[in-house]
C-alpha positions in Angstrom: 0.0 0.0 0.0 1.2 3.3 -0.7 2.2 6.3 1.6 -0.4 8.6 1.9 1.5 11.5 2.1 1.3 13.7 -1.1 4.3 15.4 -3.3 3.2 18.8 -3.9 4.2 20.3 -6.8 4.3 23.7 -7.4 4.8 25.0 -11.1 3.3 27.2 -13.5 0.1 26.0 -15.4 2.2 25.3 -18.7 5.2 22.8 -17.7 5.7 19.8 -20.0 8.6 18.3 -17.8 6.4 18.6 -14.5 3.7 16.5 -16.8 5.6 13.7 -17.0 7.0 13.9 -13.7 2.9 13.7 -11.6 2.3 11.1 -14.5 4.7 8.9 -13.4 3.9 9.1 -9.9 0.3 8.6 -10.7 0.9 5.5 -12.2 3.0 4.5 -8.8 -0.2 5.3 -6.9 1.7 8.3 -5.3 -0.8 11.0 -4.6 0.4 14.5 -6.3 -1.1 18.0 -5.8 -0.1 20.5 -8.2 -0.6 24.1 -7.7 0.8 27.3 -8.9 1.9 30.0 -5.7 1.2 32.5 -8.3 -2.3 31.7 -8.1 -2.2 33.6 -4.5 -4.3 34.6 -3.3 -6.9 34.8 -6.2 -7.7 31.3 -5.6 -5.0 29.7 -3.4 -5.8 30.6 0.3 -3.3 29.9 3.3 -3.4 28.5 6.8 -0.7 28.4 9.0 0.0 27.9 12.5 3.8 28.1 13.8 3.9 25.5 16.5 6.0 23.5 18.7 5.9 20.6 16.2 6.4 23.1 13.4 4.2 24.6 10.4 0.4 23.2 11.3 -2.2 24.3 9.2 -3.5 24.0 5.2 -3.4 25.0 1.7 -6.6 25.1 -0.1 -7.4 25.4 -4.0 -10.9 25.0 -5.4 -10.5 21.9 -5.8 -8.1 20.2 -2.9 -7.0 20.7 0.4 -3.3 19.8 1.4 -2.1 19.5 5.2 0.7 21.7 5.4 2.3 19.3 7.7 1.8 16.1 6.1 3.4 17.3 2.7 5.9 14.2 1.8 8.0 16.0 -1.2 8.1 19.6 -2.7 8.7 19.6 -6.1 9.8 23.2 -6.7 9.9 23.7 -10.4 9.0 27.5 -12.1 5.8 28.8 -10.4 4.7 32.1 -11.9 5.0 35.4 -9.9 2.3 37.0 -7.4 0.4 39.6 -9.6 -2.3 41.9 -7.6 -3.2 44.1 -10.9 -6.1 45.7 -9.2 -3.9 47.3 -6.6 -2.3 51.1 -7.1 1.9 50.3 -8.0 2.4 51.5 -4.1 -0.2 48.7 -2.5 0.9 46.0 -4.9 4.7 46.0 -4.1 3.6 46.3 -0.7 1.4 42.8 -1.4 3.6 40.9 -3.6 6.5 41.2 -0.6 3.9 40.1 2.1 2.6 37.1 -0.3 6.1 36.1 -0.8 7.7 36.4 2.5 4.0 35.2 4.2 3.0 32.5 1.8 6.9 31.5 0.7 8.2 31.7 4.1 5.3 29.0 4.7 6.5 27.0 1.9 10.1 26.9 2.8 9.3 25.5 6.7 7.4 22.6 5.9 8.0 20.1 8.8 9.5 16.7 7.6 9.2 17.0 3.7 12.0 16.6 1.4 12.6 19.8 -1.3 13.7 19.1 -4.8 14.8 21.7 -4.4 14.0 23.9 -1.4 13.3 27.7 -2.8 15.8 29.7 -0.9 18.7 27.3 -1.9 17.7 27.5 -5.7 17.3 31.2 -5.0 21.5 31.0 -3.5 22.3 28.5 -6.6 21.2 30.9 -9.1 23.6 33.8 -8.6 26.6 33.0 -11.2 29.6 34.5 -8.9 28.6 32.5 -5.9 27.6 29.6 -8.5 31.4 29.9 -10.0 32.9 30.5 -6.4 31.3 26.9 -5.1 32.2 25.2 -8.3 36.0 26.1 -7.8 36.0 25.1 -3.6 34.5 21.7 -5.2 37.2 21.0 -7.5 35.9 21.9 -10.7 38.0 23.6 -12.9 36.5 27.1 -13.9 37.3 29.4 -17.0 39.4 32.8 -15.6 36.0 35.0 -14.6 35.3 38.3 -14.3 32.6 40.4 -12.6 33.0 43.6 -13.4 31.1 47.6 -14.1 34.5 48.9 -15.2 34.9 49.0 -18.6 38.5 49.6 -18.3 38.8 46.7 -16.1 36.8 45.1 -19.1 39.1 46.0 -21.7 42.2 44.7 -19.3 40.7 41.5 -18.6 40.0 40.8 -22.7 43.5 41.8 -23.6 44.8 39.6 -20.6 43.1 36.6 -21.9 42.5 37.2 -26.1 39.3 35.1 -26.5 36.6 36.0 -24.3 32.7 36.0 -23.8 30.2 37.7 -22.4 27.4 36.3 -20.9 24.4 37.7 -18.8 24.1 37.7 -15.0 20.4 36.5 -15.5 18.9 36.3 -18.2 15.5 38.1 -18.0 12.7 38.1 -20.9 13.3 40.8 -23.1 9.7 41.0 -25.9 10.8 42.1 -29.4 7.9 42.7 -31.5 6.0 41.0 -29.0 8.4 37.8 -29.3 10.3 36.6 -26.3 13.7 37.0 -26.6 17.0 36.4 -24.0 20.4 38.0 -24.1 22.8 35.5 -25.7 26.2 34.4 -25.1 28.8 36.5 -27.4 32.3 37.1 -28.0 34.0 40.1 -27.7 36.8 41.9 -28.8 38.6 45.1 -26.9 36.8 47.8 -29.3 33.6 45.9 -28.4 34.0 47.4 -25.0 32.6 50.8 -23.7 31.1 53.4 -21.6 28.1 51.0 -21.4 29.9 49.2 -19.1 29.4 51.3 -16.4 26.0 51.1 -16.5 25.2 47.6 -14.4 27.2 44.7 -13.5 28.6 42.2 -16.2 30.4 38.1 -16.4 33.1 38.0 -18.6 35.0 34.5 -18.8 37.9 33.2 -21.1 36.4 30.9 -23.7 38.0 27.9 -23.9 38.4 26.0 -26.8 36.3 23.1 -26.9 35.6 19.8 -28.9 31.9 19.5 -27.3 29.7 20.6 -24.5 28.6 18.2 -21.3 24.8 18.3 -19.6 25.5 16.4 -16.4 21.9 15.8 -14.8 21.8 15.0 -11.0 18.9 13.7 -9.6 19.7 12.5 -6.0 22.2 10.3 -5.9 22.5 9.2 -9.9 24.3 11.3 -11.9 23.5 11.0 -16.2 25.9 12.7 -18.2 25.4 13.3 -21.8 27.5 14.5 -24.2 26.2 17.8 -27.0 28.0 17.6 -30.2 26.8 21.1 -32.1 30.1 23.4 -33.0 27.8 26.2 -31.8 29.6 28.9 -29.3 26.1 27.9 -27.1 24.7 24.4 -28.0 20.6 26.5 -26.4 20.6 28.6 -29.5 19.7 25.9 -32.5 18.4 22.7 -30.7 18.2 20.9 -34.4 22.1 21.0 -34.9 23.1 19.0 -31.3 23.7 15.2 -31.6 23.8 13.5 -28.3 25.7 10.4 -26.9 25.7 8.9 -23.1 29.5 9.5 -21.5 31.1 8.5 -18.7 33.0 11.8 -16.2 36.5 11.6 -15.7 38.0 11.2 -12.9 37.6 13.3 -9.4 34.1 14.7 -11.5 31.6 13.1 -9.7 33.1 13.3 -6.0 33.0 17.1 -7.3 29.7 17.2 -8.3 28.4 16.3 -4.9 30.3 18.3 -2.8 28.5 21.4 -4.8 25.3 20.0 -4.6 26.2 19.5 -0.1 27.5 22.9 -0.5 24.5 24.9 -1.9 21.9 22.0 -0.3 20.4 20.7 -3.6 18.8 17.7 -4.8 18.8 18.0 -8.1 21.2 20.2 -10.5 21.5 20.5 -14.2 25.1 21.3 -14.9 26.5 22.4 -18.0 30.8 21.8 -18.7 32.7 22.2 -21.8 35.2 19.6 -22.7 38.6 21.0 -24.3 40.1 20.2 -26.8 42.7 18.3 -24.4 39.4 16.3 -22.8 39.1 18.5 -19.5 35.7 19.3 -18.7 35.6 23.2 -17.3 32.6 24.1 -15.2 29.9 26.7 -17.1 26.7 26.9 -14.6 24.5 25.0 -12.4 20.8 25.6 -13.0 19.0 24.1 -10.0 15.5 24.0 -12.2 17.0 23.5 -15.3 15.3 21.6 -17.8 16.3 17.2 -18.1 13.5 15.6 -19.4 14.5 15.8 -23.1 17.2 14.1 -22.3 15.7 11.0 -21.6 14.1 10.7 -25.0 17.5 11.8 -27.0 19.7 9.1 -24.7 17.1 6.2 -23.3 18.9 7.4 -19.2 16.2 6.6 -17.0 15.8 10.5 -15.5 12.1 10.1 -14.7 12.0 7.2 -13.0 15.4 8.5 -10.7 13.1 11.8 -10.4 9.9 9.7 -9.3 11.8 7.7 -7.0 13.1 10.6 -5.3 10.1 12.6 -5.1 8.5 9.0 -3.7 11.6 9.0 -1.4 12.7 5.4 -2.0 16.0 3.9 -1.7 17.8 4.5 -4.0 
């Protein structure tokens, strides 16, 4: 018989890889409810009591109730953001930080449940210094990186290192012509720099030459690693010209990978590496929501069913 306990999963209304993931524990008779925090508090109401044995109370939708302290796994994928349209610009900003510190703060204390991953430590994960900072103490080897609102610092740091690229802190939506667009990776040259600079922070890293790119999925304690073929400067800007193969990580990669994942408390973690031209894989980025499930179709790996049995919390 099955535990009762449910895996909440909280997403956006459109996510294909969250899909698959309450399919699959539907078909183990693992009871899922799936909500969107955006959806506070239009039609997601709170209730919570901080107790001696914890958060006590309950989230309710129109259509479910969950026990706040009965939750057995938090799937934390890409919920959308608190919206309160009808408010002035004054009372709104004043809402959305009492929805997410009230409501997210409930989220994040949840007695006994197991996050994948919890908020605040995707929130730490996703800031690229700290993200590069961890991945050196780990062992990884990183490309010579630079941080940087000084454009002659800028300029110094290109002529230092000849080949270098640019590539965004965060990469926000920008809409052109009402098409969704991101800033891309892109080299640049000394002339390339100027004033601009000065305007914001920017990452600027040596690009290495490389004979192929690594996506090294872990989900709990199995680690897939898949090889991108594509000769592209970044394999995510033409998904028709990558070919795919399974690979094995060298040596001292894997010890690595999980002393990052301990150090910034994740579960799960989609790395990305380039492999030079001499074979050594350099460290790029961990995204701790990145996206895996592809993967599995391109390569056969069985990511779903190591995702499943971690959000089921079997052993593994």
């Amino acid at each position: 018989m099955s535990e009762p306990r449910p895996v909440l999963v909280i997403t956006s209304l459109h996510d294909p890889t969250a899909d698959v993931v309450i399919r699959e524990l539907h078909d183990r008779d693992v009871p899922v409810v799936r909500l969107d925090s955006g959806d506070f508090p239009a039609s997601l109401s709170v209730e919570a009591e901080i107790t001696d044995r914890g958060i006590q109370g309950r989230l309710q939708t129109p259509s479910c109730t969950t026990d706040l302290a009965n939750v057995r796994a938090l799937y934390y994928r890409r919920p959308s953001g608190f919206a309160f349209p009808h408010l002035s610009e004054q009372d709104a900003r004043f809402a959305v930080t009492q929805a997410r510190y009230g409501l997210g703060g409930v989220l994040a204390a949840l007695p006994g449940c197991l996050y994948v991953n919890h908020p605040h430590r995707i929130g730490d994960a996703e800031f690229k210094p700290s993200g590069l900072a961890g991945a050196a103490a780990a062992g990884f080897l990183i490309p010579p990186s630079l941080v940087t609102s000084s454009p002659d610092a800028a300029r110094a740091f290109v002529k230092r290192h000849g080949s270098v690229v640019y590539k965004p802190l965060h990469n926000p939506v920008y809409l052109v012509d009402g098409v969704s667009n991101v800033v891309r990776i892109a080299e640049v040259a000394v002339d390339d720099i100027d004033d601009s600079v000065a305007g914001t922070a920017h990452l600027f890293q040596q690009r290495v030459p490389k004979a192929a790119d690594v996506r090294v999925t872990v989900i709990g304690g199995e680690v897939f690693c898949v090889r991108i073929d594509s000769g592209l400067l970044d394999w995510r800007t033409n998904y028709s010209q990558l070919t795919y193969s399974v690979v094995e990580p060298p040596s001292g990669i894997e010890s690595a990978l999980y002393r990052y994942m301990h150090h910034f408390g994740l579960g799960f973690g989609a790395f990305d590496f380039c492999v030079g031209e001499d074979g050594r894989w350099w460290f790029l980025e961990c995204n701790p929501s990145g996206q895996w499930y592809w993967l599995e179709h391109e390569t056969g790996l069985p990511m779903l069913a190591a995702m499943a049995d971690l959000l089921e919390r079997k052993n593994r």
